[in-house]
C-alpha positions as CSV (number, residue, x, y, z in Angstrom):
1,X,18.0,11.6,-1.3
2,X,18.7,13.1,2.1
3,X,19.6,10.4,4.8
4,X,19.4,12.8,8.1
5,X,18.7,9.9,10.6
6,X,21.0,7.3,11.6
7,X,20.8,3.6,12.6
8,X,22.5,3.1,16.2
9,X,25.5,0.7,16.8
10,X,26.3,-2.0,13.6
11,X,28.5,-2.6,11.1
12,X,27.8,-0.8,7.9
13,X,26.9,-3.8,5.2
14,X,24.2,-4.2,8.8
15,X,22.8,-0.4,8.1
16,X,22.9,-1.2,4.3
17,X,20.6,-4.6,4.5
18,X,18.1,-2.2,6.0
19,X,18.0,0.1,3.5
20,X,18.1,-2.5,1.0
21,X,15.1,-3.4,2.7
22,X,12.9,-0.9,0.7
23,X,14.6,-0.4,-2.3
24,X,17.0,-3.5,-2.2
25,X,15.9,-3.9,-6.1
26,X,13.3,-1.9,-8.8
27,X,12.5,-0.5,-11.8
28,X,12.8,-2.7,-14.7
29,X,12.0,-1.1,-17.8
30,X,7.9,0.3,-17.8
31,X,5.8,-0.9,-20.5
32,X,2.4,0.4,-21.3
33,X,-0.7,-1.6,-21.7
34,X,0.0,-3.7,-24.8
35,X,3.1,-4.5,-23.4
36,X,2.2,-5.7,-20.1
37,X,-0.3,-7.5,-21.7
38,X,1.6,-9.2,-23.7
39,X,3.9,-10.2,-21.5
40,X,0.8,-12.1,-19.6
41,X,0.7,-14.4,-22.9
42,X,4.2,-14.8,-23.1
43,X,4.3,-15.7,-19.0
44,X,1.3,-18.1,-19.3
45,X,3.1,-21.3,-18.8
46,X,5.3,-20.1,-16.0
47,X,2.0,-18.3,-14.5
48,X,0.2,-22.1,-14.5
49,X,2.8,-23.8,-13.2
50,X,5.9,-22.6,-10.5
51,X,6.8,-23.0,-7.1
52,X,4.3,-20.1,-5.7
53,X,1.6,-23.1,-6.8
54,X,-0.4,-19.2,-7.7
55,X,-0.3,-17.5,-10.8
56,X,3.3,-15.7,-9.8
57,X,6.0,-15.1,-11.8
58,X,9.4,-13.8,-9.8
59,X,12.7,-13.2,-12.0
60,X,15.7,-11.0,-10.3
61,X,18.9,-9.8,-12.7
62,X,22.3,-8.4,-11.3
63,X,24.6,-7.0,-14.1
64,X,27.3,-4.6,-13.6
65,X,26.2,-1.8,-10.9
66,X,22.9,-2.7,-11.2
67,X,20.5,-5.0,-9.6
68,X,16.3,-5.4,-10.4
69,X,13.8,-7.9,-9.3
70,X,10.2,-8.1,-10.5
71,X,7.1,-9.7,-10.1
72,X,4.0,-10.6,-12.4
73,X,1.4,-11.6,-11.2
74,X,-2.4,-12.3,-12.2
75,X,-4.6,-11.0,-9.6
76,X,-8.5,-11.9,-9.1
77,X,-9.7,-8.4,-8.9
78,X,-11.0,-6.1,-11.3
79,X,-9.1,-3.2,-13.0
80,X,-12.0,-0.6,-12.1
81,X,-11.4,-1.6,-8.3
82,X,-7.2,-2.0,-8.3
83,X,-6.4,1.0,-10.1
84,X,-7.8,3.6,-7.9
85,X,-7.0,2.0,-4.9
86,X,-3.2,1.8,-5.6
87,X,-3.4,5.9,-6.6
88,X,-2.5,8.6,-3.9
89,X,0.5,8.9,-1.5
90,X,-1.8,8.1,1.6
91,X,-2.7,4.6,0.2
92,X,1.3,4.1,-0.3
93,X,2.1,4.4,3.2
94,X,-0.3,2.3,3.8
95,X,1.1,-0.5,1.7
96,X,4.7,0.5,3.3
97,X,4.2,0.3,6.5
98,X,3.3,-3.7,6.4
99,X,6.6,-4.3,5.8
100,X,8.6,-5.5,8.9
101,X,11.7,-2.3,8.3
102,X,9.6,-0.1,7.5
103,X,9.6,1.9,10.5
104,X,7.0,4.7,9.2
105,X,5.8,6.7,6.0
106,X,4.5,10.1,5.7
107,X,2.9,11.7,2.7
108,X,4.2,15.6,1.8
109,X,1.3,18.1,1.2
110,X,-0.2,19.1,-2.4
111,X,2.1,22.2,-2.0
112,X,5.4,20.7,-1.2
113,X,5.3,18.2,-4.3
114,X,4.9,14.5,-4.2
115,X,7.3,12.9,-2.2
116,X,6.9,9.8,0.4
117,X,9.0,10.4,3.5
118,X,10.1,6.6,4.4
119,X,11.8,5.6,7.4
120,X,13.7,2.1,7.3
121,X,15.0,0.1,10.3
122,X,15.3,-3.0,11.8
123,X,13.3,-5.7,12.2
124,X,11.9,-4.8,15.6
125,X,10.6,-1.8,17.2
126,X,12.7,1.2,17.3
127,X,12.3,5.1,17.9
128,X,12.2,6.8,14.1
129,X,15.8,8.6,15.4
130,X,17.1,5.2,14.9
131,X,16.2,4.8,11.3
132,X,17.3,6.0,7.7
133,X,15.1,8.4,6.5
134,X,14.1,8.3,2.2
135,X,12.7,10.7,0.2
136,X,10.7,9.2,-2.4
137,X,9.5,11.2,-5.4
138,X,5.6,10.0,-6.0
139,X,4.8,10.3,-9.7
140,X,1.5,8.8,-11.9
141,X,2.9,8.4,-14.5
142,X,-0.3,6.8,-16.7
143,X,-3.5,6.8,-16.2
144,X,-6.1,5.5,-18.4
145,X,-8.9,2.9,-18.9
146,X,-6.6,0.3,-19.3
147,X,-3.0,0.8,-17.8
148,X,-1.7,2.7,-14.6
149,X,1.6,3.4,-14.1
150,X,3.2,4.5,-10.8
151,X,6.6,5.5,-9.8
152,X,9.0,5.7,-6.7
153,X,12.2,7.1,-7.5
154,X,15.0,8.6,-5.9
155,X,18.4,9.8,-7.3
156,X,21.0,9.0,-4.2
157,X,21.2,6.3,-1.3
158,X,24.2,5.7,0.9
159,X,27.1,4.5,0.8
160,X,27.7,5.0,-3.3
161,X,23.8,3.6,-4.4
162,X,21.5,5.3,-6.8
163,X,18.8,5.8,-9.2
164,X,16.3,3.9,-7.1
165,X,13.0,3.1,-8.6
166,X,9.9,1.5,-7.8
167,X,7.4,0.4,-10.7
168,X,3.8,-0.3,-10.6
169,X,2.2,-1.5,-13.4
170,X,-1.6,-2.8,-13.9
171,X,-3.9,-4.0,-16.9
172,X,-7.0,-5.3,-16.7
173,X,-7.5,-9.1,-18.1
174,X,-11.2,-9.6,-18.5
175,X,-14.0,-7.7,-16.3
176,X,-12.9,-9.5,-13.5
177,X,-9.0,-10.2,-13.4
178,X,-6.0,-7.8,-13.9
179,X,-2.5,-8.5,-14.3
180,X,0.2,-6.9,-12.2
181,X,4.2,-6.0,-12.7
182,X,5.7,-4.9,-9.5
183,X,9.8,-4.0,-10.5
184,X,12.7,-2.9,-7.9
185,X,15.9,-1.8,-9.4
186,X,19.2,0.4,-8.2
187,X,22.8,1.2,-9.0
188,X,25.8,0.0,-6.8
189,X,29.3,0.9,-6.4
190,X,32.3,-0.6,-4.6
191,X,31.3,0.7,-1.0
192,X,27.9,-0.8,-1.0
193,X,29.3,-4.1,-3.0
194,X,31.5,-4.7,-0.3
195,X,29.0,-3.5,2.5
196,X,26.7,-6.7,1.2
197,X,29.1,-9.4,0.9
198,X,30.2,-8.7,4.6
199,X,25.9,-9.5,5.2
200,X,26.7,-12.3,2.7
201,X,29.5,-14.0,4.8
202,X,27.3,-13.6,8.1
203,X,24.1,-13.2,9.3
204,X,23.1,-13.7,6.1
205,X,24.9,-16.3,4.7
206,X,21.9,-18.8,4.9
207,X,19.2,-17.2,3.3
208,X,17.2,-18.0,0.3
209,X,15.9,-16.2,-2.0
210,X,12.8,-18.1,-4.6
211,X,14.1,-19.2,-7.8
212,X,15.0,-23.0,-8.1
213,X,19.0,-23.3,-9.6
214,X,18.3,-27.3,-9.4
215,X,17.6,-30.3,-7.2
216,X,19.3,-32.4,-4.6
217,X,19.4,-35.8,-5.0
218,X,16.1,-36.8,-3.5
219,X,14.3,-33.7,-5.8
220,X,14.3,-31.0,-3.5
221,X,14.7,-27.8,-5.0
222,X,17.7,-25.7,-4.5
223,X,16.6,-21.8,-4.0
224,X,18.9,-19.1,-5.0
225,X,21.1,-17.4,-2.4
226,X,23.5,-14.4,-2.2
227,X,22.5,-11.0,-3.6
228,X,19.5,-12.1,-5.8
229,X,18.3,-14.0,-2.6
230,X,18.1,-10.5,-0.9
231,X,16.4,-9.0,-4.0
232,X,13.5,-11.7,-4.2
233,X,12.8,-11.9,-1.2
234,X,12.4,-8.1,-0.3
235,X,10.2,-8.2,-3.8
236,X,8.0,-10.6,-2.5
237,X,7.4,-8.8,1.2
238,X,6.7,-5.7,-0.8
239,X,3.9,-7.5,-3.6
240,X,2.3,-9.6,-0.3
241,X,2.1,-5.9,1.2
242,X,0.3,-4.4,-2.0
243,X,-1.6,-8.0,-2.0
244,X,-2.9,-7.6,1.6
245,X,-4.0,-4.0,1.1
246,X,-6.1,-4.8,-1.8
247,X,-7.7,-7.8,-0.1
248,X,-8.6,-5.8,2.8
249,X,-10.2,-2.9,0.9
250,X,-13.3,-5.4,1.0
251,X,-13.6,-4.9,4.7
252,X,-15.1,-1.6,6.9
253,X,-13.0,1.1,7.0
254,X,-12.4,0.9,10.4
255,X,-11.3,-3.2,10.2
256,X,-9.0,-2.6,7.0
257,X,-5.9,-2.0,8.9
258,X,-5.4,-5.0,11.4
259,X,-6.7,-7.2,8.1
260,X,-3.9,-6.2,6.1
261,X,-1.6,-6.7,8.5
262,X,-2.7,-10.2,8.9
263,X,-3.0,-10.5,5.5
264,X,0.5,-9.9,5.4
265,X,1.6,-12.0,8.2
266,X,-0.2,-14.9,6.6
267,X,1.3,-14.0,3.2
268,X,4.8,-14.3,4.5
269,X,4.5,-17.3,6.4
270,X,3.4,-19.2,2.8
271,X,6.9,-19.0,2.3
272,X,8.9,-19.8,5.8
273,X,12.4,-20.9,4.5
274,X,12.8,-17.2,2.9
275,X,10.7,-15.4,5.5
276,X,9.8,-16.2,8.3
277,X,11.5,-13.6,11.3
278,X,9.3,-13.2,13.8
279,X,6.2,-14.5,15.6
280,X,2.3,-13.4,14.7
281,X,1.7,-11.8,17.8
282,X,5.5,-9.8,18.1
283,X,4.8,-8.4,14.3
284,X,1.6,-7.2,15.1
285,X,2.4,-5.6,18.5
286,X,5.0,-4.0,16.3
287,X,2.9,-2.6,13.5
288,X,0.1,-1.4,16.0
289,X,2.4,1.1,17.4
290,X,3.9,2.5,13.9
291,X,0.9,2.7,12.4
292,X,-0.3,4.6,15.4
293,X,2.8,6.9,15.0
294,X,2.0,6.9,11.9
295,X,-1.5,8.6,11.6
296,X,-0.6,10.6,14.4
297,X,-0.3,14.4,13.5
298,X,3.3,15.1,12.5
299,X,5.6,17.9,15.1
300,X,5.1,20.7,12.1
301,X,1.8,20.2,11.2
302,X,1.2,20.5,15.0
303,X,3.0,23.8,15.1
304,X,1.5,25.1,12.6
């Protein structure tokens, strides 16, 4: 992956969050259709009863070098409507851009191969000079009447991570529900390890992530922190962002933008001890001009 832009002023484990930001997790292990339906059945008590009070699992994993958070999730929509919608590089940067880093996403022509040109910075507006620049290879890898499979990859990222992945994965349930597996995963090395616990002992040293390790004494939960806590919660921005895009394909054509991105907003303030950063009003000010930079015609295909 080739990282030509830079991120102004900071520490590095600051540029690193960023970037983590986007791939900060992904790609467990793909299934295929009787596998992911499966696992529905084996997730139905945890689907009926957790602390999304919605029929959301969330699980993260750190081993050795790696790192991978995923969610399922059982989704009132049917197959013949999701899969389609969540096919095409387009509809991707679509779904990217609701995330509050992600600075903006363009889709490579049919002749230059399948890639997704990402652009992560910080959490306010910012010139895309000032943020990293990923190349994401766009692959679908299954399509049939019941399964799709879509993958994000990339081989490199800085400072020693790799072998990123993102993993979509849909079945339908009955003629109206589907069930969804959304999976981050990368590889780490001693530069980036270092990079995150400096995050860890600072800025971020307070933040939760969503799974409960136990209770206080009065039977509050107690959320995970640390490294996972960066994991689930970058998981969960990135599934309320492919959740607000399928709720707004519902609405005109011409409406379906500023309803995902309240969609989104509304989304992440469900959960305000692990996400809330910013006001209603600053994130959409924000978005309204990416997106605008966005869908504006890129410098080359100008020249050309």
């Amino acid at each position: 992956m080739k990282f030509g832009a830079r991120v102004a002023g900071g520490c590095r484990w600051q540029r690193l969050v960023l970037l983590w930001a986007l791939a900060g997790m992904a790609p467990a292990h793909a299934l295929d259709a009787a596998s992911l339906t499966a696992r529905h059945a084996a997730l139905r008590e945890q689907l009926a009863s957790n602390q999304f009070k919605r029929p959301l699992y969330l699980e993260s994993l750190e081993t050795a070098g790696r790192l991978q958070g995923d969610i399922y999730t059982q989704i009132e929509q049917p197959f013949g409507e999701m899969a389609p919608a969540l096919q095409g590089m387009d509809r991707w940067c679509d779904i990217l851009i609701l995330h509050l880093n992600v600075k903006g996403c363009r889709a490579s022509s049919p002749k230059a191969g399948g890639t997704l040109s990402v652009s992560i910075g910080r959490k306010f507006d910012q010139p895309l000079g000032d943020a990293y620049g990923f190349e994401f290879l766009y692959r679908v890898v299954t399509r049939s009447a019941d399964y799709l499979q879509v993958v994000l990859s990339a081989d490199e990222g800085p400072l020693g991570t790799s072998a990123y992945h993102v993993v979509l994965e849909v079945v339908p349930l009955d003629a109206r529900r589907s069930f969804l597996h959304l999976s981050y995963a990368y590889a780490y090395g001693m530069t980036a390890r270092l990079a995150m616990q400096g995050y860890l002992g600072t800025i971020g040293r307070n933040k939760l992530g969503f799974s409960v390790t136990g209770h206080t004494a009065d039977g509050r939960p107690v959320y995970i922190g640390g490294t996972r806590g960066v994991i689930e919660r970058n998981t969960m921005r990135y599934y309320l962002a492919i959740e607000a895009y399928l709720g707004a394909l519902s609405a005109p054509a011409a409406q379906q933008a500023e309803k995902r991105l309240n969609a989104w907003f509304d989304g992440v303030e469900r959960y305000p001890a692990q996400l809330h950063e910013m006001e209603r009003g600053e994130y959409l000010d924000m978005k309204r001009r990416e997106i605008a930079r966005q869908q504006a015609p890129s410098p080359t295909a100008t020249a050309r």
